[in-house]
Residue, then its C-alpha position, 0 to 999 in steps of 0.5 A: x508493452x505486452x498487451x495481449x499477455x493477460x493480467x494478475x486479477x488476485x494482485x489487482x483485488x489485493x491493492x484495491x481492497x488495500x487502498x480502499x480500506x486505507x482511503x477510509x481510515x485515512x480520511x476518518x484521520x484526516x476529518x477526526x485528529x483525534x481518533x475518537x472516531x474510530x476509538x484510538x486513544x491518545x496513548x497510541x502517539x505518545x512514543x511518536x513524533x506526532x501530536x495527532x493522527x493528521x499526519x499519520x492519516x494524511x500518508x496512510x490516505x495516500x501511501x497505502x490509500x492512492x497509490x495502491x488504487x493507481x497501481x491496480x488501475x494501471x496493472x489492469x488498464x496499462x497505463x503509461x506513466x513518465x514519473x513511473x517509469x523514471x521511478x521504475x528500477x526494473x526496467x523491463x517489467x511494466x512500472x506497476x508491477x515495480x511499485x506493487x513491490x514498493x507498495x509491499x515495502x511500504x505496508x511492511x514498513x508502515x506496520x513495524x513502525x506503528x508496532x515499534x511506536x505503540x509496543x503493542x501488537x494486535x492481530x490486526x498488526x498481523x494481518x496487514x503485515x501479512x497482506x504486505x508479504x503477501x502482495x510482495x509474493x504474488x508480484x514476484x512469481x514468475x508468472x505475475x513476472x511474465x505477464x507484465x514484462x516489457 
């Protein structure tokens, strides 16, 4: 791994206020099923699988929460991680940079699905689906490429 290349300090922020928000509001989930706490109405579930947020909270605590956490610790720290690496389908970039593509899939996911589910989009929507463009495209340009090739 090229140490001595440098990092992308504008992805590592993006997945840290990304897991950081998503921590919360999944743990709000988590500790509230009902959503009462941040004012969701029953309604929201009615065209899901779901009885409750629980389980909406428990992927958006680790999916959107944890994992994007791990990834900007590991595109600043370089750390080696086997799973990671199995995981990577880009073997020569650095595991990390391979799952901030997966995490921009997973946030772009996340949203059309809430928008499918409750038929309704609100600004919001838009901005996290944003953020997930978003993070896909500053992990794809070239020089973001450079500094984590192997």
């Amino acid at each position: 791994m090229k140490r001595s290349i440098g990092r992308s300090w504008l992805l590592i922020v993006m997945h840290g206020f990304l897991g950081m928000g998503a921590l919360v509001g999944g743990s709000i989930l988590i500790m509230d099923p009902t959503g009462s706490m941040v004012n969701l109405p029953d309604s929201i579930l009615e065209q899901s699988p779901f009885t409750s947020f629980l389980f909406p909270g428990i992927i958006l605590l680790l999916v959107l929460g944890v994992m994007p956490l791990v990834i900007g610790i590991s595109l600043m720290r370089y750390v080696h991680w086997e799973l990671g690496e199995t995981l990577n389908l880009y073997p020569d970039r650095y595991w990390a940079w391979t799952f901030s593509l997966y995490t921009g899939f997973a946030l772009i996911i996340w949203i059309m699905v809430q928008v499918y589910w409750i038929q309704d989009v609100s600004i919001i929507h838009l901005v996290y689906f944003a953020w997930g463009v978003g993070i896909q495209v500053v992990t794809l340009w070239p020089r973001v490429q450079r500094k984590y090739s192997k």
